[in-house]
C-alpha positions as CSV (number, residue, x, y, z in Angstrom):
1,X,-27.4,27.7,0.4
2,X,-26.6,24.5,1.5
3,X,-23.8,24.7,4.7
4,X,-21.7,21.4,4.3
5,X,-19.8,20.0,7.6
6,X,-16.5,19.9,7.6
7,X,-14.8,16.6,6.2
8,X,-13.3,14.6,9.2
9,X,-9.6,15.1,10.0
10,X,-7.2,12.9,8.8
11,X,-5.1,11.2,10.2
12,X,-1.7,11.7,8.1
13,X,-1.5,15.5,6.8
14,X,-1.1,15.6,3.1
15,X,2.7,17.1,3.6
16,X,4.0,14.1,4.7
17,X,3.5,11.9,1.8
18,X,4.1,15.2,-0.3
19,X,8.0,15.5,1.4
20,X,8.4,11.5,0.5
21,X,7.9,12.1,-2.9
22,X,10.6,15.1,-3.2
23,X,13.1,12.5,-1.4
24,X,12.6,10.3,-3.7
25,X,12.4,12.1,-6.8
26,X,15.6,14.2,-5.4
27,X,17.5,10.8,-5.3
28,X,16.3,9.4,-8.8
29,X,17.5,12.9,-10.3
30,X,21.4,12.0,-8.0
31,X,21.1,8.4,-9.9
32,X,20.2,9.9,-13.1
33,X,22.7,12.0,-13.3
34,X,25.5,10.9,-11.2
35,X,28.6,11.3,-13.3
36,X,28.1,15.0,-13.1
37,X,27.7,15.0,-9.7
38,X,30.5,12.3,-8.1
39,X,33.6,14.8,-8.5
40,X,31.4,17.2,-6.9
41,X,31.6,15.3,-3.5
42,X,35.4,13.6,-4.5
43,X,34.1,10.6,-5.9
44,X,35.5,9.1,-9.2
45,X,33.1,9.6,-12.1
46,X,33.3,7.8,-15.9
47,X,30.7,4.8,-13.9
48,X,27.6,5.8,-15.5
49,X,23.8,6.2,-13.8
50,X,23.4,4.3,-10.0
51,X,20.9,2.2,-11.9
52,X,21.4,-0.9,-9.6
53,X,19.3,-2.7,-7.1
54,X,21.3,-1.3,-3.9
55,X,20.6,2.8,-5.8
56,X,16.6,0.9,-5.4
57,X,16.9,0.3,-1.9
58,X,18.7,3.6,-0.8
59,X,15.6,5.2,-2.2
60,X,13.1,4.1,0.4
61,X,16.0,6.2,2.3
62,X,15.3,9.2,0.6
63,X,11.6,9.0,0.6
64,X,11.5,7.5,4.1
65,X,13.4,10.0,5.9
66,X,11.6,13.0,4.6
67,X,8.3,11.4,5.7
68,X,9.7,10.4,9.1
69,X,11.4,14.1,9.7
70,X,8.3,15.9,9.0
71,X,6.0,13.7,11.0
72,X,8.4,14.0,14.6
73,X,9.1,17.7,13.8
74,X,5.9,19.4,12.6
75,X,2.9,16.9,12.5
76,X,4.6,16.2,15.9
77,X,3.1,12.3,15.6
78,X,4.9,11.3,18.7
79,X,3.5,13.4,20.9
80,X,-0.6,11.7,20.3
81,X,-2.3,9.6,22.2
82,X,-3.1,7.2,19.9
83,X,0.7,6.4,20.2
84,X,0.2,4.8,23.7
85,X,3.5,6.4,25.0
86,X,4.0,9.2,27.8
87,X,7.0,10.5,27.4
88,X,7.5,12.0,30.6
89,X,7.4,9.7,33.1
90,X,9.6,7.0,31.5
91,X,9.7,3.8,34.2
92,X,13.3,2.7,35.7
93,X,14.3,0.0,33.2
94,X,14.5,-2.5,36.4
95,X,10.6,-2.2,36.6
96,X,10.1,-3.1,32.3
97,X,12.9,-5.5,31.9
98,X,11.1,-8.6,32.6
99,X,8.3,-7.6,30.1
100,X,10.8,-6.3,27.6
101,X,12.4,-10.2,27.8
102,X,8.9,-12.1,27.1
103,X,8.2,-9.6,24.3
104,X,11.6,-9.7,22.4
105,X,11.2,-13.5,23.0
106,X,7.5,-12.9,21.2
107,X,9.2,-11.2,18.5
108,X,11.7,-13.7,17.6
109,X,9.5,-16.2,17.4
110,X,7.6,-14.3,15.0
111,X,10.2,-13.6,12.9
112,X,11.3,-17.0,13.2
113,X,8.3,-18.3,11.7
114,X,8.3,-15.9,9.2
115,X,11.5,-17.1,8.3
116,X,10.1,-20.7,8.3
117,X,7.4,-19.9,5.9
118,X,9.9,-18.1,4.1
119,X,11.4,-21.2,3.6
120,X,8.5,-23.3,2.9
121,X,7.2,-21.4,0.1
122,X,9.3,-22.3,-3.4
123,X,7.8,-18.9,-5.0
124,X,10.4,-17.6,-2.3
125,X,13.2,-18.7,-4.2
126,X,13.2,-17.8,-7.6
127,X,12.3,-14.7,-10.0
128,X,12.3,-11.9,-8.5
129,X,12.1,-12.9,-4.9
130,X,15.4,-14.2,-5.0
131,X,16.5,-10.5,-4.1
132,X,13.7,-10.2,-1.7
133,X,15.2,-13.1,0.1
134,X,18.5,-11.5,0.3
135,X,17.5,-8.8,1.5
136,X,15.5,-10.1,4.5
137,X,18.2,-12.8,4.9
138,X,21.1,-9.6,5.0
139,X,18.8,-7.4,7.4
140,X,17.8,-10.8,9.9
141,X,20.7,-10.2,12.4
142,X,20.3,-6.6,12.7
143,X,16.6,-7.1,13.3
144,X,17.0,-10.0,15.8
145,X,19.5,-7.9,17.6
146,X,18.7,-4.6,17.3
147,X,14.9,-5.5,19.0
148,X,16.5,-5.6,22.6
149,X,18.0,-1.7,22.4
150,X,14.5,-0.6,20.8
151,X,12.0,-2.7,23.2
152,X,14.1,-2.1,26.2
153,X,13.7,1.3,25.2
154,X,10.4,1.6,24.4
155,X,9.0,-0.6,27.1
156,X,9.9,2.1,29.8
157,X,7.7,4.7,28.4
158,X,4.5,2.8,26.6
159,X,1.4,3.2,29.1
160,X,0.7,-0.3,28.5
161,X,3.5,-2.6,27.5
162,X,2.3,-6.1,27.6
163,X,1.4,-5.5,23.5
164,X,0.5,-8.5,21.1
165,X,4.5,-9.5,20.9
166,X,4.2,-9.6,24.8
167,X,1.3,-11.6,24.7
168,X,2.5,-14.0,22.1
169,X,6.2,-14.0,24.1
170,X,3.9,-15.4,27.3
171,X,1.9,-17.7,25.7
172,X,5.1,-19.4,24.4
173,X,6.9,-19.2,27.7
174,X,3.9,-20.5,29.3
175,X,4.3,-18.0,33.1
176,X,1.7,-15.8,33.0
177,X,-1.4,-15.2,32.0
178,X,-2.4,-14.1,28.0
179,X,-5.1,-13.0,26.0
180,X,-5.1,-15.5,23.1
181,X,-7.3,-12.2,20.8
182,X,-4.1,-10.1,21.2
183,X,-2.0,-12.9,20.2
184,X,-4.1,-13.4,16.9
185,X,-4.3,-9.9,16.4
186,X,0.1,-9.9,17.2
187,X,-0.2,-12.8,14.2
188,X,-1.9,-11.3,12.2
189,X,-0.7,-7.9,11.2
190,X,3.1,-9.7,11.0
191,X,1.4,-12.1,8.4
192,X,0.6,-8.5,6.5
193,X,4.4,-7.5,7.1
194,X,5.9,-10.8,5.8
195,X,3.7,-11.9,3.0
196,X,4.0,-7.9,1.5
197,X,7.2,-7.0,2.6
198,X,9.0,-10.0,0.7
199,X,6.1,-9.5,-2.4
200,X,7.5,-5.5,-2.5
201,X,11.2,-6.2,-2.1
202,X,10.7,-8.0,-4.9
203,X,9.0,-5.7,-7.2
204,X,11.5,-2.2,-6.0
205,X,14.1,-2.6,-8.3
206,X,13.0,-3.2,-11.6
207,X,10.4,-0.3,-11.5
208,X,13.4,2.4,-10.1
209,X,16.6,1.0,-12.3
210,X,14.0,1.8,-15.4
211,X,13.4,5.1,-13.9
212,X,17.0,5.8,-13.6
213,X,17.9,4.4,-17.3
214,X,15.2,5.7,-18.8
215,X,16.0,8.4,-22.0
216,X,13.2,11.1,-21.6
217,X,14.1,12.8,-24.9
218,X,14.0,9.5,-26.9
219,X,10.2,9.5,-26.2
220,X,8.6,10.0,-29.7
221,X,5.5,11.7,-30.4
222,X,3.4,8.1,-30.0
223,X,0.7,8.5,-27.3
224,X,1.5,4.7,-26.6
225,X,4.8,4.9,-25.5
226,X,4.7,8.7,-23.7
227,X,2.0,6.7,-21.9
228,X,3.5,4.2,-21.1
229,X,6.6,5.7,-19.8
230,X,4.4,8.1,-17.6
231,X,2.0,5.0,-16.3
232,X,5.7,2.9,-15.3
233,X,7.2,6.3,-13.7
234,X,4.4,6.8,-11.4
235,X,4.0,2.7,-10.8
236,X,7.5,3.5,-9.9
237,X,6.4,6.0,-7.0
238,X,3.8,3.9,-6.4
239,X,5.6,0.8,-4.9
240,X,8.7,3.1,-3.5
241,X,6.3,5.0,-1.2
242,X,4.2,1.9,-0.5
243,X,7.2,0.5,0.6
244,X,7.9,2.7,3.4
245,X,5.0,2.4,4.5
246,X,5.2,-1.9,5.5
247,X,8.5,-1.3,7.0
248,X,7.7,1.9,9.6
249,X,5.1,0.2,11.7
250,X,6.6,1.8,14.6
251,X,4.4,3.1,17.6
252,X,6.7,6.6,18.1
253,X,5.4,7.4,14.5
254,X,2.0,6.3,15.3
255,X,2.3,4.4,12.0
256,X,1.9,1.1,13.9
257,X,-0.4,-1.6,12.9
258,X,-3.6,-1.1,15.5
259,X,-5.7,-4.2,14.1
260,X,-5.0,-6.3,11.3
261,X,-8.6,-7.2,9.1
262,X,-9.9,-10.3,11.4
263,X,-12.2,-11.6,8.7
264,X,-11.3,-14.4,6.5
265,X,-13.2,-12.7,3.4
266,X,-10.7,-10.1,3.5
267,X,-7.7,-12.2,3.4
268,X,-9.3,-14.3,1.1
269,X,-10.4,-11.2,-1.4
270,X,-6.6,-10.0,-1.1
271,X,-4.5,-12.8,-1.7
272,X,-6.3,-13.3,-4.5
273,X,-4.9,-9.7,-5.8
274,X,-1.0,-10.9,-5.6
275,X,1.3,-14.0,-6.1
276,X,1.3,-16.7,-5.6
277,X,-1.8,-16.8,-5.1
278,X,-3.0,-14.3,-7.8
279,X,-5.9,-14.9,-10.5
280,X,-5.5,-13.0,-12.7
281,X,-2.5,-14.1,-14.8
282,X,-1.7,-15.2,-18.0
283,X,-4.0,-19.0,-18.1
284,X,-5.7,-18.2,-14.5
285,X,-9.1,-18.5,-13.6
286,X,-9.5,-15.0,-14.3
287,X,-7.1,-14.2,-16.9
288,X,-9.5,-11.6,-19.1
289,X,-6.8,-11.6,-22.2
290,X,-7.6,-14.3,-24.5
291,X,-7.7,-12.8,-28.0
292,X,-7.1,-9.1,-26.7
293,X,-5.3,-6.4,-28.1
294,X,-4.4,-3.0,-26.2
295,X,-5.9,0.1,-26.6
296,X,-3.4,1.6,-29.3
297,X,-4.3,-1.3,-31.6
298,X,-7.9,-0.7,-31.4
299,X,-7.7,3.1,-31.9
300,X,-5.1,3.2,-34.1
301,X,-5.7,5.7,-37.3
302,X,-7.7,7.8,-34.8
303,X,-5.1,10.4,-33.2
304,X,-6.8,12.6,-31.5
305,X,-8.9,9.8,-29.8
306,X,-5.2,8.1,-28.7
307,X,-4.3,10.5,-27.5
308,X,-7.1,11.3,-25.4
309,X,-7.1,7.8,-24.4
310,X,-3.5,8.1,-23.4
311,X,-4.3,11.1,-21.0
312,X,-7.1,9.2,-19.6
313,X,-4.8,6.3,-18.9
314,X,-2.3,8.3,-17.2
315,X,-4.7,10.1,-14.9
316,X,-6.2,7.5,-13.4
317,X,-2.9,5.6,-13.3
318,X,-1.8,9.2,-11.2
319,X,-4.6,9.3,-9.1
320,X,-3.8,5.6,-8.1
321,X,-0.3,6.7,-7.2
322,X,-1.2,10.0,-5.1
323,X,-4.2,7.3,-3.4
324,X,-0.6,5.6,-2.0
325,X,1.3,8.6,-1.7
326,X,-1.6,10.3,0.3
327,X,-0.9,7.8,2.9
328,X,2.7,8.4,4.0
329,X,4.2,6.1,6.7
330,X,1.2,4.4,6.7
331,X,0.3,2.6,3.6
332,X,-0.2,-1.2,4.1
333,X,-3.2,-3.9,2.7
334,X,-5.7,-5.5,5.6
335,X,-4.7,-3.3,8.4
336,X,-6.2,0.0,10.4
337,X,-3.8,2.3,11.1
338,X,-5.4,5.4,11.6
339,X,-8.4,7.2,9.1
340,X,-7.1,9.0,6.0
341,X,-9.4,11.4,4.8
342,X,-7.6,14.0,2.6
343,X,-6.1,13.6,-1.1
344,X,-8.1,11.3,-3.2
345,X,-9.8,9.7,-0.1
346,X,-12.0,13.3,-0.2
347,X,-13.3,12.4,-3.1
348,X,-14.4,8.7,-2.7
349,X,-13.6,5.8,0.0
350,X,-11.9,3.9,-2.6
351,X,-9.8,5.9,-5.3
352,X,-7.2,3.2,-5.9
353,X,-9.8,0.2,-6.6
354,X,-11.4,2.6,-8.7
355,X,-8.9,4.3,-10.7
356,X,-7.1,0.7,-10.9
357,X,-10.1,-1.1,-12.4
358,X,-11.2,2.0,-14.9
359,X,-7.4,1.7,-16.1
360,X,-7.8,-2.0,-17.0
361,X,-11.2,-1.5,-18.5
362,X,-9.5,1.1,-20.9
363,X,-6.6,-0.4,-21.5
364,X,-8.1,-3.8,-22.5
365,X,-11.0,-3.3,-23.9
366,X,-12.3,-6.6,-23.2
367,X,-15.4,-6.6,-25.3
368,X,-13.0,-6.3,-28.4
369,X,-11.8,-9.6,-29.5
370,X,-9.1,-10.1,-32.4
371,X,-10.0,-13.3,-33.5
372,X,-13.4,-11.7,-34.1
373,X,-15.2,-14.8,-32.1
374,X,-18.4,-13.7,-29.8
375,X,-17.2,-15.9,-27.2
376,X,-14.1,-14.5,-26.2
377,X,-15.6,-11.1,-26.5
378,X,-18.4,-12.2,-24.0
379,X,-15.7,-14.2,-21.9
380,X,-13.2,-11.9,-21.6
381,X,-16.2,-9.0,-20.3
382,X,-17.7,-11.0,-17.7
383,X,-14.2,-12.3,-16.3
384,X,-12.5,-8.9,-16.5
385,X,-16.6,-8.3,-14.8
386,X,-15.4,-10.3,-12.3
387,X,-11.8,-8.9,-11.5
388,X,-13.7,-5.7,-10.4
389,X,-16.0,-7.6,-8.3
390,X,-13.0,-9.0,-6.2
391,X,-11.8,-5.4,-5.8
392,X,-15.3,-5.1,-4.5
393,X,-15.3,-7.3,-2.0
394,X,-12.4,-6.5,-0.8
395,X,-13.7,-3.0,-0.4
396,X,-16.5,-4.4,1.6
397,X,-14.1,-6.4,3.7
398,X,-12.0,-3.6,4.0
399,X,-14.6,-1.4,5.6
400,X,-16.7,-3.9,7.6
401,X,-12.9,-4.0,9.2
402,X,-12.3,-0.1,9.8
403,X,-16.1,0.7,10.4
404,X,-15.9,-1.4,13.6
405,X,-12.6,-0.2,15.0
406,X,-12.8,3.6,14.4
407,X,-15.4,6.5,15.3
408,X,-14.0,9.0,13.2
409,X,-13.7,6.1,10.4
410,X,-17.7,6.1,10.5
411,X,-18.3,9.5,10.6
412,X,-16.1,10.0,7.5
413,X,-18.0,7.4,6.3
414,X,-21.2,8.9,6.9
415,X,-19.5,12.2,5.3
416,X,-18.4,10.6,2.3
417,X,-22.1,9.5,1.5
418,X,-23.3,12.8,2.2
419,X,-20.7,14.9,0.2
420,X,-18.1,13.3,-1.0
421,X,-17.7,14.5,-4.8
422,X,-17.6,10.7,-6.5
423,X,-19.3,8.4,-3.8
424,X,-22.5,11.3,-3.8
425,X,-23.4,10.6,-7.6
426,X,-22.2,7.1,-7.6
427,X,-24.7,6.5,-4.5
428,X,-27.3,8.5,-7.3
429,X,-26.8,6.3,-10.1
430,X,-27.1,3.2,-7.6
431,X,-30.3,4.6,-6.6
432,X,-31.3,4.9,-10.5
433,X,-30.2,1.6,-10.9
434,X,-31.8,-0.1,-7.7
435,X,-35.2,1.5,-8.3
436,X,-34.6,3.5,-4.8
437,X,-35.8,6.5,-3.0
438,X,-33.7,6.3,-0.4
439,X,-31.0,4.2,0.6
440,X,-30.2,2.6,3.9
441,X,-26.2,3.5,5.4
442,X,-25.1,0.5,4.5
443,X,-25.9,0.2,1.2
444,X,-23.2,0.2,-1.7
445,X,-21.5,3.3,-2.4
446,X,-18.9,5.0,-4.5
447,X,-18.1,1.5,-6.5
448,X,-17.7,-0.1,-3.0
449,X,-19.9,-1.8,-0.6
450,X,-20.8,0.2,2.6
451,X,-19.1,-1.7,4.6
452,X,-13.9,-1.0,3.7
453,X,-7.6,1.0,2.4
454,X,-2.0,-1.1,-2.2
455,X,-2.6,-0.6,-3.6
């Protein structure tokens, strides 16, 4: 009998992301039913569900602070290396202060031209962002002054202080000497934080408010619509938890940002994923819709295979949720912040690109055309073809990025071709397909590229 290693340790226990979820949940069912609960604490009732966009925001709250509690108190995150801090020996804060200064000046300048771009960019100010921008605009001054207490505090007990912000803060003031790689680095992984932290502001409410007005019993018997309510619900979770996870990049977590992905292929393959710059939209270059229907409309008069559809839908739209979920405080696009390993990520390297692109496959049915033509049938198949090819660069991009930073990343790596339960028969059927005996480590894998994690 075949003796199989043990799978790599991961990084973020499963219990973290698993406590997030409770918070949140916990505060949805507060929201839901809040009328019968107000007089309970001596607040009026008669106001109806907290269904609003501030109820939104007070639940990254109650799935943050969960996550956080469990992390300090049992995974004890604070107390790892990988933090860079020593807690016992903090310095005297008259030996940090003048690093402290050139890093909070880094910082603001960062935010600063964050703010700039902010400005810049018209998507910024309409839609949905609108509330984005009022949130970041509302929490500015409390960032820009609450960095002096944190990095003054910090500073005195990190092992190596001079970080990107320092670096960036000296190359501005122009005193001492800086290494122009941290700096990119510094630039980069706040170019993560402010392009998806403005792009997720924007998307929190609408997903929780429907979760909160939502009437569960009004759901008919339809496969369609109890799909559709479970696929929104757990969307919802998705982008609460994701959430989180861009806005706790803190090193006494160890949820901080260790590298941002340096190569321009990975930006490129990303961006492409998400307004503004997204392709995929209605008229894009890879809009795959012209002439489509949705699943329901192709099955229709077939109600056991709707509703098996329907089941298939939701899975894989659940298994892209727990892939975000799974990862805690630390869930962010183009960045390493430590090797997850347990969840979904045991299974394959990339179970939300996969489960993502499998759920627009079914839903669409691209090969289907209404208007009966070949063309758009043939069309919509090779562009929707196409779609999951982006995914797969950016998988490639993703783990040329975390292959080079991270031993354990490669030997999970090396596991996940070995053993892992999707990535093992989907490296089989590559060698079917390729005509292969064996094939080299690098070759593609699992629906990705051997090279790689929001969404």
């Amino acid at each position: 009998m075949k003796i199989i290693p043990p799978r790599p340790q991961s990084d973020v226990s499963a219990a973290v992301g698993l406590v997030g979820l409770i918070g949140l949940l916990v505060w949805l069912a507060i929201c839901r039913n809040w009328d019968s609960l107000a007089p309970l604490i001596g607040l009026p009732s008669g106001g109806g569900r907290l269904n609003g966009a501030d109820a939104a925001l007070l639940a990254v709250i109650w799935s943050g602070t969960p996550m956080v509690l469990w992390s300090v108190l049992v995974d004890k995150v604070h107390l790892r290396e990988s933090t860079g801090i020593d807690w016992a020996q903090p310095r005297p804060l008259r030996e940090v202060v003048d690093i402290s200064i050139t890093k909070i000046a880094g910082l603001w300048a960062t935010w600063s031209l964050i703010g700039f771009i902010y400005c810049l960019g018209r998507w910024y100010w309409r839609g949905p962002y609108l509330f984005a921008m009022d949130v970041l605009g509302t929490s500015a001054p409390l960032l820009y002054l609450g960095a002096i207490p944190y990095v003054l505090w910090l500073d005195r007990v990190l092992r190596n202080p001079r970080d990107g912000a320092w670096h960036f803060g000296a190359m501005l003031i122009g005193r001492e000497a800086y290494d122009l790689e941290q700096v990119w680095n510094h630039l980069r992984a706040w170019a993560v934080k402010g392009f998806f932290c403005a792009f997720m502001f924007s998307i929190l409410p609408g997903g929780f408010i429907a979760a909160v007005q939502f009437d569960w019993a009004s759901v008919p018997h339809d496969p369609m619509q109890v799909a559709n309510a479970l696929i929104n619900f757990m969307f919802m979770i998705d982008v609460q938890i994701a959430m989180v996870g861009y806005l706790l990049t803190v090193k006494p977590l160890d949820a901080q940002i260790r590298s941002a992905n340096p190569y321009l292929a990975g930006w490129v393959s990303a961006l492409l994923c998400y307004p503004p710059f997204i392709m995929m939209g209605g008229g894009a270059v890879l809009d795959y819709h012209q002439n489509t229907a949705d699943w329901s409309y192709w099955l229709q008069g077939y109600p056991a295979l709707l509703w098996l559809w329907a089941a298939l839908m939701v899975t894989l739209t659940g298994i892209y949720a727990w892939a975000t979920v799974a990862f805690g405080l630390r869930f962010s696009n183009l960045t390493y912040r430590g090797v997850l390993t347990n969840g979904p990520y045991a299974w394959t390297r990339h179970p939300a690109y996969i489960s993502k692109n499998a759920f627009w496959w079914l839903v669409t049915l691209p090969f289907l055309a209404t208007s009966g033509s070949l063309v758009d049938a043939v069309r919509n198949t090779l562009t929707l073809g196409l779609v999951s090819a982006v995914y797969f660069w950016r998988a490639k991009t993703e783990e040329k990025h975390l292959l080079a930073e991270d031993a354990k990343y490669r030997e999970y790596h090396a596991w996940m071709a070995q053993h892992g339960f999707i990535t093992l028969r989907l490296e089989w059927l590559w060698r079917l397909v390729a005509n292969r005996r064996r094939i080299v480590p690098q070759a593609p894998l699992d629906g990705s590229p051997a090279e790689q994690p929001a969404e």
